[in-house]
C-alpha positions in Angstrom: 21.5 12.2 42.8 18.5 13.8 44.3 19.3 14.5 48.0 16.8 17.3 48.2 13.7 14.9 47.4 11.8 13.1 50.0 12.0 9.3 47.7 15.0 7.3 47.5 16.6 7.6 44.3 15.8 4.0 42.9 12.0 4.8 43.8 12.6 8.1 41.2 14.2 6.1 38.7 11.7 3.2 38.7 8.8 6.4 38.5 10.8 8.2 35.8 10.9 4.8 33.5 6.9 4.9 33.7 6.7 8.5 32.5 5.6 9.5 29.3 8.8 10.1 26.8 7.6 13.5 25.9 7.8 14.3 29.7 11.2 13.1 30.3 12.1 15.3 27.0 11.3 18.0 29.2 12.9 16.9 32.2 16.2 16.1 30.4 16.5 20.4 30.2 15.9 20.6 34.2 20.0 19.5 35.1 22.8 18.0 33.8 22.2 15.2 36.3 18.9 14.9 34.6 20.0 14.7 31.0 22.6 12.3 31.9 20.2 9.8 33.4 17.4 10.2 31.0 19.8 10.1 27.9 21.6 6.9 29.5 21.0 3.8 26.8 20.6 1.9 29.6 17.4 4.0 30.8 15.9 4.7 27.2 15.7 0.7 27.0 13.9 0.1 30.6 11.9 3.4 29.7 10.6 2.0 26.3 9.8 -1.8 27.8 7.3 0.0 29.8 5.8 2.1 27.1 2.1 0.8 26.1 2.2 0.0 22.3 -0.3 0.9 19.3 -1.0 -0.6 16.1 0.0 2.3 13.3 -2.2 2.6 10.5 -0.8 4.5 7.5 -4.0 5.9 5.2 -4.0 7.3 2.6 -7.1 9.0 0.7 -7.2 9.2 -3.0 -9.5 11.9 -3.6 -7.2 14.5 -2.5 -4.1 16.0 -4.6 -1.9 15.3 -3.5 -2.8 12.7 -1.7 -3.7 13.1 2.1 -2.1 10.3 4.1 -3.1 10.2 8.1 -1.1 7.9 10.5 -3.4 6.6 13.6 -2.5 5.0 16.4 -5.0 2.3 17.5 -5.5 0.4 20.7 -5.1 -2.9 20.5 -8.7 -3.9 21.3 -11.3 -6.2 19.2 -12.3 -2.7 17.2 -9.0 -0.9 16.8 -10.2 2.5 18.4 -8.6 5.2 17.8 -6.0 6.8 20.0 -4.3 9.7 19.1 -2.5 10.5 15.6 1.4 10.4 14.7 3.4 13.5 13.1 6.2 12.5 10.9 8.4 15.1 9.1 7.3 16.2 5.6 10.5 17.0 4.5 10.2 15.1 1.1 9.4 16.5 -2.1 6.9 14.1 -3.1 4.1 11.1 -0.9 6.2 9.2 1.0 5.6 5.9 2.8 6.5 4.3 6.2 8.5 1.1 5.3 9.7 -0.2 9.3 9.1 0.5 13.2 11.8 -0.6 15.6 12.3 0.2 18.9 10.1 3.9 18.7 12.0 5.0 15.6 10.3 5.0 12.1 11.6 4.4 8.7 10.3 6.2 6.0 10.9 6.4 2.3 9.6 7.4 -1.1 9.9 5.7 -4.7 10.1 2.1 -5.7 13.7 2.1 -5.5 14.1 3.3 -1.8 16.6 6.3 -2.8 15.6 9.0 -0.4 15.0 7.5 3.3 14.9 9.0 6.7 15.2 7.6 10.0 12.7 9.2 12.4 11.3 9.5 16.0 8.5 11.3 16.4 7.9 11.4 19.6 11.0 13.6 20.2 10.6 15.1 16.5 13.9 14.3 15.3 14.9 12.6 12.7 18.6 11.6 10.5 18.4 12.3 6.7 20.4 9.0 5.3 22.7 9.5 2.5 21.4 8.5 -1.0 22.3 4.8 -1.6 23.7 3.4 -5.1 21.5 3.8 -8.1 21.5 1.0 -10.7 21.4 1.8 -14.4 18.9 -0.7 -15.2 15.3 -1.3 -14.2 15.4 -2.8 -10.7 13.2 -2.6 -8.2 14.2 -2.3 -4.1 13.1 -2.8 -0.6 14.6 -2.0 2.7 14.1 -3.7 6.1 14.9 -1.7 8.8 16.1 -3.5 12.7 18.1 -3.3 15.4 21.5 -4.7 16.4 21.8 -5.5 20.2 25.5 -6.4 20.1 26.7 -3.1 18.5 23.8 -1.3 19.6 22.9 0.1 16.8 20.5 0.8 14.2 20.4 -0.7 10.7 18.6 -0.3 7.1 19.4 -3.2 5.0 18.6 -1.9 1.4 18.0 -5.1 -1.2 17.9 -4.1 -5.0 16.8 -7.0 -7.5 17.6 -6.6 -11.4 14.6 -6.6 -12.9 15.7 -7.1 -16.5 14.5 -10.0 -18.8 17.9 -11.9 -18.9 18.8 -11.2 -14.9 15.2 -11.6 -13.5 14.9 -14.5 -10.9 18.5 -15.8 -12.2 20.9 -13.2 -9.7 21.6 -12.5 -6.7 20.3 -9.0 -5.5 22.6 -6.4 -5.0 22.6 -5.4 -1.1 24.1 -2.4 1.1 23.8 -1.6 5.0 23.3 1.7 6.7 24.8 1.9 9.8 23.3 4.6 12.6 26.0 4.3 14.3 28.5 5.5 11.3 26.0 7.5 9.0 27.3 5.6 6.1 26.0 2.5 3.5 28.1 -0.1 3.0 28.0 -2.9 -0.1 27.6 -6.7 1.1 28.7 -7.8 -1.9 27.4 -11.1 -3.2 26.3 -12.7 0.2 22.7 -12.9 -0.5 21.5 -15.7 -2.4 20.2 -16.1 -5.9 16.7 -14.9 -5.6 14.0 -12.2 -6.4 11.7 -10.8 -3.3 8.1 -11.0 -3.9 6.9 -7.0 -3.7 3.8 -7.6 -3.2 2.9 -6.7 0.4 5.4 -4.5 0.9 4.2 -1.9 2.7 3.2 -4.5 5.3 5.4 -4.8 8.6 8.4 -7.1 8.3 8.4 -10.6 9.7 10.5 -10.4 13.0 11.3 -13.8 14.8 14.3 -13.4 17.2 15.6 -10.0 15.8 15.9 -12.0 12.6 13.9 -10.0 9.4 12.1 -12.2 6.8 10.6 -11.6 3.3 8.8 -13.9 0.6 11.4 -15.0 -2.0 11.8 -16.4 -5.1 13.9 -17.8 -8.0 13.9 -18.9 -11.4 14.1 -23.2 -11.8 14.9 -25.4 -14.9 14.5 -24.4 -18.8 10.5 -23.5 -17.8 10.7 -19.6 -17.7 7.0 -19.9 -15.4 9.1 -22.5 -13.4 10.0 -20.8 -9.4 11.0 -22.1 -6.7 9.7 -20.1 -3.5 11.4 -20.0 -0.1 12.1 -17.6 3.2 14.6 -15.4 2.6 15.9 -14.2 6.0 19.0 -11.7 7.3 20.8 -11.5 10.9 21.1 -7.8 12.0 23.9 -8.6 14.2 26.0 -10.7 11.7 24.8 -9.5 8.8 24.2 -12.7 7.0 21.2 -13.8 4.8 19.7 -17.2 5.6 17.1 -19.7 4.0 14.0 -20.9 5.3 12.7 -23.8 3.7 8.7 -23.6 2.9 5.9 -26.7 2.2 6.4 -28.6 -1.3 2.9 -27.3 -2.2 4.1 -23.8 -1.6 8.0 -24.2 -2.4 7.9 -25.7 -6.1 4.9 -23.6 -8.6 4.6 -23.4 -12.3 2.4 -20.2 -12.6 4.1 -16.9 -12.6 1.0 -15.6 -11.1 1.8 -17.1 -7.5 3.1 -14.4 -4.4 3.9 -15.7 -1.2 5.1 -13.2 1.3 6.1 -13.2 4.9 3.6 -11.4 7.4 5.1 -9.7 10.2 3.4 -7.5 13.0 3.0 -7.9 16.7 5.9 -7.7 19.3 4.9 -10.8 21.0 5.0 -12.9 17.7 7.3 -15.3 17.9 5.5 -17.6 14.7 6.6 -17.1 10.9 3.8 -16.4 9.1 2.6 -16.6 5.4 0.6 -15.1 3.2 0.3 -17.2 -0.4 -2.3 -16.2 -3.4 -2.7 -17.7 -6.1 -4.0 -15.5 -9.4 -5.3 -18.0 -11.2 -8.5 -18.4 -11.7 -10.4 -19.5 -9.2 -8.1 -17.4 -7.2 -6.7 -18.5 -3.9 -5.4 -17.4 -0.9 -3.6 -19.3 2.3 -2.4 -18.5 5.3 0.5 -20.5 6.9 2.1 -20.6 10.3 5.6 -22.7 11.3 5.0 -23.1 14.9 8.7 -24.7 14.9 11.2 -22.2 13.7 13.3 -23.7 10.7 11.5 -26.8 10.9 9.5 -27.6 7.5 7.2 -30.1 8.9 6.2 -27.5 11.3 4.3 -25.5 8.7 0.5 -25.6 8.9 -2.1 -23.8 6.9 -4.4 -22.0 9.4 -6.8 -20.5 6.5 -7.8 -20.6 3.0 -9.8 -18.0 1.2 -11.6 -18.2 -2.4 -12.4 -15.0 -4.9 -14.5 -16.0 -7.6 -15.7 -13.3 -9.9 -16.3 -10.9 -7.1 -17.2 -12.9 -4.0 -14.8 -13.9 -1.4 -15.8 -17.3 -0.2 -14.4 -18.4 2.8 -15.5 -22.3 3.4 -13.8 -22.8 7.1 -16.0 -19.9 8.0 -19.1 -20.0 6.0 -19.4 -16.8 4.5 -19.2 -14.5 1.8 -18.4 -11.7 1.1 -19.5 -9.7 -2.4 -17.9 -6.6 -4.1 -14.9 -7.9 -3.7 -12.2 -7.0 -6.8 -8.9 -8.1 -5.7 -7.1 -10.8 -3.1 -7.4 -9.6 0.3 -3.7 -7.9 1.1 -2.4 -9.7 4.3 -1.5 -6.4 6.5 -0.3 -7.5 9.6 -0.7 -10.2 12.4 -1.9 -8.7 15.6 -0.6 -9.8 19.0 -4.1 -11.7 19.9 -3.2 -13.7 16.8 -5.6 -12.6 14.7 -4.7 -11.1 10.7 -5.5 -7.9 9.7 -6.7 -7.6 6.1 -7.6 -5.1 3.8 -10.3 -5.6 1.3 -10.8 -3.7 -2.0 -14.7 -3.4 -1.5 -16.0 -1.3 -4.7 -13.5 1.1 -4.7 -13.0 1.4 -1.1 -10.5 -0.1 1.1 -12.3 -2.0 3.9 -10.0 -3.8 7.2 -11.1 -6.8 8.4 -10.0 -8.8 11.3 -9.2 -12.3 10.8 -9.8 -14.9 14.2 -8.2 -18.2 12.6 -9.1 -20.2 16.2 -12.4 -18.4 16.8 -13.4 -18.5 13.5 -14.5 -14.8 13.6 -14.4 -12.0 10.5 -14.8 -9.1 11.8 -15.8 -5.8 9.6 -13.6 -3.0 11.6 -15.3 -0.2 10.5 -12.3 1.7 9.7 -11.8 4.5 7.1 -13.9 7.1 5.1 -15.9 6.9 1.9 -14.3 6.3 -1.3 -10.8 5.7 -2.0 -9.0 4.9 1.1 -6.1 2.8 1.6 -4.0 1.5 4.8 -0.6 1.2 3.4 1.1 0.4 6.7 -0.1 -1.4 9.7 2.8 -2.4 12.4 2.9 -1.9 15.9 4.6 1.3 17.8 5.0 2.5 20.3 7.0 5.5 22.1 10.8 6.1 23.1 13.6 7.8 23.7 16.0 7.1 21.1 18.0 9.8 19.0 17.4 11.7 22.5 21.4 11.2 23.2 22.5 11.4 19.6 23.9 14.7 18.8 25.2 15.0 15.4 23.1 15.0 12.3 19.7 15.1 13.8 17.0 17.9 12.4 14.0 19.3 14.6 10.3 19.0 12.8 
């Protein structure tokens, strides 16, 4: 393949895999030999294992109209220092949010019910416009998880709409539809998920991966008692496209106050732990963190850390400290491949990240962000690749 260079041609390929995408996008224009290698699935998969990967912080300044969102990438290291900053297409009409990061590609939408979505890479700046899914007339609410199926190779947007309406709430299954990638087309599951309503808040965090398996907080109406739920792990196969149950602890599972979210916590590509994030609204207000070392095992669950908010301190016993100002529940953002929790604090008005060391016992103020009001909406890890490199139809240039 390349006779007329001095290194063998495994020695090239194994030095072209350690390139930086955005050369090879350049090299794939040298030759047709070229192009076929670097476009070759097989070579955009060894290529991205060797790419170094950043956390992505989504932020998003309220002083500005319209709003000015910024997306950093961070290094990995105890302070999150900056790196360099990510371009995503501003083709939408209005603020749009990243919702998923798989594999180098990002997943981006706008509005609470998920209608306009794009599929993007920005590190070749392309990116596939999906069509509009179904729009329910009623007040529902959506969410879309966004992952990769090995055995079809293919990419997948799993789009999860729950009724919100008085006599439907908590007591239906949500209606569900699957993009395909590979076919540019939704498609309606039907009624394969089970009776349940996700729990929103925490959204905007990354999903919680374990095995190529997606997982959300979940919850459903239980009994005559309309403040009576009955939480649980609601989880769906990419690759068989079924939905799946995880059981959680009784004191977790079975709650009486409407005022109760427990969502899954997703975040860094070596995290092979489910992890949750429960707060309680009540007053005192609580908040837990969870961990089941053992997947699908409930006896493996084990609360890691336990945070108190009264009036407008955050006490947090295990550690010894607190911390004033404080309006809200911390918002669980991610978990970090070191193991630690990133978590954003509403701080006066301004949104403040903190790093969480549950075995060092360490809470770290990251320093992160202006004055004023500035939010992380996203935190998840990225990094880059070649994918949508080889795809030819439907792709626009930004």
């Amino acid at each position: 393949m390349f006779d007329n260079l001095f290194f063998p041609n495994e020695i090239l390929v194994e030095i072209l895999h350690r390139l930086p995408a955005k050369s090879l996008v350049r090299f794939s224009v040298v030759c047709k030999t070229w192009r076929s290698l670097i476009t070759n699935p097989s070579f955009i998969s060894v290529h991205h294992r060797h790419s170094p990967w950043f956390l992505l912080l989504q932020l998003c300044d309220e002083r500005t109209l319209p709003n000015f969102l910024h997306y950093s990438l961070r290094r990995d290291d105890p302070f999150l220092s900056h790196s360099s900053s990510l371009h995503l297409p501003s083709s939408f009409d209005c603020e749009f949010s990243v919702v998923a990061i798989c594999n180098g590609l990002v997943c981006i939408t706008t509005g609470e019910a998920c209608l306009s979505l794009i599929i993007c890479n920005p590190c070749v700046r392309r990116f596939v416009r999906l069509p509009r899914p179904r729009d329910y007339p009623c007040f529902y609410d959506a969410c879309v998880g966004f992952g990769f199926d090995s055995r079809n190779c293919d990419y997948k947007v799993v789009r999860i709409s729950c009724i919100m309406d008085d006599e439907r709430f908590g007591f239906s299954a949500p209606e569900v539809e699957v993009y395909s990638l590979l076919t540019g087309f939704w498609r309606n599951l039907g009624a394969v998920a089970p009776v349940c309503t996700l729990c929103f808040v925490g959204r905007d965090a990354p999903h919680g991966f374990v095995n190529g398996i997606i997982h959300w907080g979940a919850k459903r109406r239980v009994g005559d008692d309309d403040n009576g739920w009955y939480y649980f792990v609601l989880s769906f196969d990419f690759e068989d496209e079924v939905f799946g149950e995880v059981v959680l602890p009784e004191k977790l599972a079975n709650v009486s106050s409407d005022s109760v979210t427990v969502t899954v916590v997703g975040g860094g590509y070596e995290k092979k732990d489910v992890t949750v994030y429960c707060v309680n609204g009540d007053s005192p207000c609580s908040c837990e963190i969870w961990v089941m070392k053992e997947y699908g095992v409930v006896e493996s669950w084990n609360k890691v850390f336990a945070f108190n908010l009264r009036g407008f301190c955050l006490e947090a016993p295990w550690l010894g400290i607190t911390v004033t100002g404080v309006t809200a529940p911390p918002a669980a953002l991610c978990v970090r491949n070191g193991g630690e929790v990133l978590l954003l604090m509403d701080e006066a008005g301004k949104g403040c990240l903190y790093s969480l060391d549950v075995e060092g016992k360490r809470f770290t103020d990251l320093q992160i962000g202006g004055e004023g009001y500035t939010w992380y909406l996203y935190s998840g890890y990225y990094s880059e690749s070649l994918v949508l490199l080889n795809k030819a139809s439907g792709l626009v240039s930004y």
